[in-house]
C-alpha positions as CSV (number, residue, x, y, z in Angstrom):
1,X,0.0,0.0,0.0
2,X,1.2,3.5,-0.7
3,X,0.9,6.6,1.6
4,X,-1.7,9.2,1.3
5,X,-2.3,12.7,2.7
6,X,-5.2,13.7,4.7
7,X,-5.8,17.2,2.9
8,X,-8.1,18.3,5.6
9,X,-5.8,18.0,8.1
10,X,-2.7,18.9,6.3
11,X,-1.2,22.5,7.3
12,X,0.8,22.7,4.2
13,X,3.8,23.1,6.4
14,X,5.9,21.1,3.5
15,X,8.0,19.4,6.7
16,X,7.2,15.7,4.5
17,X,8.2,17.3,0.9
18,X,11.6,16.8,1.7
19,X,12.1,13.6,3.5
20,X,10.3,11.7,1.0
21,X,13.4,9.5,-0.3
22,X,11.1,8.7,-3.6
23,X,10.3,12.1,-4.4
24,X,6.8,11.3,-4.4
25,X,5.0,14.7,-2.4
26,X,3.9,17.5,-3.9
27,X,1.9,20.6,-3.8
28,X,-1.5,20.8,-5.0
29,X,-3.9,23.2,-4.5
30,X,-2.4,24.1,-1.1
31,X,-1.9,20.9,0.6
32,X,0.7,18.1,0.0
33,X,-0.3,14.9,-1.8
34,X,1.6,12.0,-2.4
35,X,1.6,10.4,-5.6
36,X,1.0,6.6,-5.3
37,X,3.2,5.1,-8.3
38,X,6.2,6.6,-6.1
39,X,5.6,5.6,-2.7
40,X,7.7,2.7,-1.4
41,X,6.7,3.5,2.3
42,X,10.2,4.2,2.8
43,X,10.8,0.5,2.3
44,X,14.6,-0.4,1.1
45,X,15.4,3.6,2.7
46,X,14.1,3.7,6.3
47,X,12.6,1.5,9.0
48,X,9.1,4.0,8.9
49,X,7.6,6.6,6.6
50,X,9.5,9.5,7.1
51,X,6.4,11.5,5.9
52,X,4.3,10.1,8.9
53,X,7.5,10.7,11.3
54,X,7.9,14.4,10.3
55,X,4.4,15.4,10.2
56,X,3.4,17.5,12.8
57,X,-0.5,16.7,12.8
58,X,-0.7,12.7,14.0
59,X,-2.9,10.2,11.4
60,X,-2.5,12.7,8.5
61,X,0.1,10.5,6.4
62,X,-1.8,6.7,6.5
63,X,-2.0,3.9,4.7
64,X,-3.8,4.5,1.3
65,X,-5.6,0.9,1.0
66,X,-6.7,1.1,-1.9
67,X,-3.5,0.4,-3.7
68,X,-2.1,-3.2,-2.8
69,X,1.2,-2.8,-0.8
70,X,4.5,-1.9,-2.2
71,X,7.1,-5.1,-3.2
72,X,10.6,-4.4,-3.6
73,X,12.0,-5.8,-7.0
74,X,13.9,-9.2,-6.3
């Protein structure tokens, strides 16, 4: 599963922009979104999202379940 922004409780404070490893957040329309066919979950870079870590407002980067979870390449 990728990540996904909450843009109702996201402050636009851009803190996750930058420790996305993937490059997957951007800016849209004044909040951050992250765009699915980059997210890894930080898999293969660290042990947790680092968007969910820096986020100041808790449960706003969570699991987007409606893509099927992320598998490194062999």
């Amino acid at each position: 599963m990728t990540l996904k922004i909450v843009a109702s409780q996201c402050t636009s404070c851009s803190a996750c922009e930058a420790e996305c490893p993937n490059v997957a957040i951007y800016e849209k329309n004044g909040t951050f979104v992250i765009n699915p066919k980059k997210c890894t979950e930080c898999i293969g870079h660290f042990d947790k999202p680092q968007c969910a870590e820096v986020c100041p407002v808790d449960n706003t980067c969570i699991i987007d379940e409606s893509y099927p979870r992320y598998q490194a390449a062999v």
